[in-house]
C-alpha positions in Angstrom: 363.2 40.3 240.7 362.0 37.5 242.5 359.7 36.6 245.8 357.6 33.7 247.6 354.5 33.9 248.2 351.8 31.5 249.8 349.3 29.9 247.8 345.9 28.0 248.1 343.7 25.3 245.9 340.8 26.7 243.9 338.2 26.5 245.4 335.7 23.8 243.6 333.1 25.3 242.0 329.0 24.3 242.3 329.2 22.1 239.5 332.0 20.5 241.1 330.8 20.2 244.2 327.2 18.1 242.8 329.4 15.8 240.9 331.3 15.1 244.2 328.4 14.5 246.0 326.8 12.7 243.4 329.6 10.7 242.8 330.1 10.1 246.6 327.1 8.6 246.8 327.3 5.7 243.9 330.9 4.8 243.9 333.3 4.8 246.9 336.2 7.6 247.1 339.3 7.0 245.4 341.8 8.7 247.8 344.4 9.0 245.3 341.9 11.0 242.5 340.0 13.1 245.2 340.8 17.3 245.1 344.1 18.0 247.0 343.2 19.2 250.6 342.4 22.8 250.5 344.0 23.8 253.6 347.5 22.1 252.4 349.7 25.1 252.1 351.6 25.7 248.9 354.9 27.6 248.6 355.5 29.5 244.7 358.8 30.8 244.5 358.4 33.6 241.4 361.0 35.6 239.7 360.8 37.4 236.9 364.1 37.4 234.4 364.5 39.2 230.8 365.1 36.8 228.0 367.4 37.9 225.4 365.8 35.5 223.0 362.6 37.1 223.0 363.8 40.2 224.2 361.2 40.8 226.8 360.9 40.0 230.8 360.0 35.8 231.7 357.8 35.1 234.5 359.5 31.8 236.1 357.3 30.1 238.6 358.1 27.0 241.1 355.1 25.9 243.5 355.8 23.0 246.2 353.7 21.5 248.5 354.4 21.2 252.1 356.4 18.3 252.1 358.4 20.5 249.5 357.3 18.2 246.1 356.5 19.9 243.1 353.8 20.7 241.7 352.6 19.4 238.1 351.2 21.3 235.7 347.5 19.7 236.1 347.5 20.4 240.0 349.5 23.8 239.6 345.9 24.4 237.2 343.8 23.7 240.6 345.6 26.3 242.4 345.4 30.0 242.5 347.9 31.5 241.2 346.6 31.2 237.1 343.7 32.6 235.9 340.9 30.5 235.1 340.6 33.0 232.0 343.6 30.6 230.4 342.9 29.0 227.3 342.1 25.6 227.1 343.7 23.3 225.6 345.9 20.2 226.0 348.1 20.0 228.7 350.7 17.7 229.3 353.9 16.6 231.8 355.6 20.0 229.9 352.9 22.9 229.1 349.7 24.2 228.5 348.8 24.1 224.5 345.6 26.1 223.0 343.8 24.2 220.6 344.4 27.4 218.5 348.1 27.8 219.0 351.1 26.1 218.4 352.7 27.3 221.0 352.4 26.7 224.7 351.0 29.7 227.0 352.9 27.8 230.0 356.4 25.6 229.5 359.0 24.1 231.7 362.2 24.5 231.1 365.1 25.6 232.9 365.3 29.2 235.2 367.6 31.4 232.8 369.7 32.3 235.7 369.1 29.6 238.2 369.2 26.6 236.0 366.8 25.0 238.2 363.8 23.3 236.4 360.7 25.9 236.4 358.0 26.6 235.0 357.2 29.8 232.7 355.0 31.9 230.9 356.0 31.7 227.5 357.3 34.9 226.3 356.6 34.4 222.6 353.5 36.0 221.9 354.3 39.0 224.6 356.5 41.0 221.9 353.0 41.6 219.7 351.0 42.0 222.8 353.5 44.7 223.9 353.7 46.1 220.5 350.0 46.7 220.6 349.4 47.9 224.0 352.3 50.7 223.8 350.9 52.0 220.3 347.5 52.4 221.7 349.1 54.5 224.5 351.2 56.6 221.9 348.0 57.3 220.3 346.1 57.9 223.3 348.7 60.4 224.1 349.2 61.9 220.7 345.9 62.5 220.7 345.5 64.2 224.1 348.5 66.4 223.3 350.9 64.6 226.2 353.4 62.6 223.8 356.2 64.5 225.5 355.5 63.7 228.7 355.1 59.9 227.7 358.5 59.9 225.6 360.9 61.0 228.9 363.4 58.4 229.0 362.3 57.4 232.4 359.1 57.5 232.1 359.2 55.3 228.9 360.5 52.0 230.9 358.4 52.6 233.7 355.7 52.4 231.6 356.4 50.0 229.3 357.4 47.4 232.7 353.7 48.0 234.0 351.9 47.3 230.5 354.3 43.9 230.6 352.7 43.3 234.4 349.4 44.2 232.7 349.4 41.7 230.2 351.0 39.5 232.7 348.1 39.8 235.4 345.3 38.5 232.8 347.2 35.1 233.4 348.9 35.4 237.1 347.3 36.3 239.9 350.1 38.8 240.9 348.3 40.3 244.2 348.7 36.8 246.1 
């Protein structure tokens, strides 16, 4: 499952904004640190892939800019398509640590299928996250008296795919 979609810069917030101006007036402007242009259109190219490591789906993201250079992780931070709900925590050339965490909540590595370098949402901690989610909704439907209806084989993976995109839309922006 894949698609490309058009993406924009965040737009910089108030505080921002003061600082800028602030800053604008006491020190010249630095060209090369200023916010990238906001009306510079970006390209993502995202696919979605399941990982028999982990043995759950991988959301694989590429953005460029015009000019068709990639993105790094701290500019692909300043655009839309993550949540500003991410944790923080230390971000280098190859992912996005929490300070909590050893593991990174975004990586680059290479497409599973493509082989193209890409970044990804790490997959590790989606096995528990699913775990949870889907036993809540057993119980909710136990408890409601619906567990057959929730258990058709159909029904189970269609299910279980939109709790994945659920979990997945508290870090993506999946409606852009």
């Amino acid at each position: 499952m894949s698609r490309s979609v058009l993406l924009s810069w965040r737009s910089p917030s108030s505080a921002d904004s003061e600082a800028e101006e602030t800053s604008e007036l006491a020190l010249p402007v630095d060209e090369a640190a200023s916010p990238p242009s906001s009306y510079e259109a970006l390209t993502s190219y995202q696919s979605v892939v399941f990982s028999p490591t982990y043995q759950v789906p991988v959301f694989y993201f590429e953005i460029h800019k015009s000019n068709g250079s990639p993105l790094s992780l701290t500019d692909i931070l300043k655009t839309t398509l993550l949540h500003e709900t991410l944790p923080e925590g230390e971000v280098t050339s190859f992912g996005l640590t929490p300070a909590e965490t050893s593991f990174p909540v975004v990586s680059q590595g290479d497409h599973l299928t493509l082989g193209t370098p890409s970044w990804y949402i790490h997959p590790c901690g989606m096995p528990l996250a699913m775990e949870e989610v889907t036993s809540e909704i057993m119980a909710e439907a136990m408890a409601e008296g619906v567990l057959e209806e929730v258990r058709s084989e159909d029904d189970v993976g269609v299910r279980w795919m939109e709790v994945w995109f659920m979990i997945l839309g508290n870090m993506v922006d999946l409606a852009c």
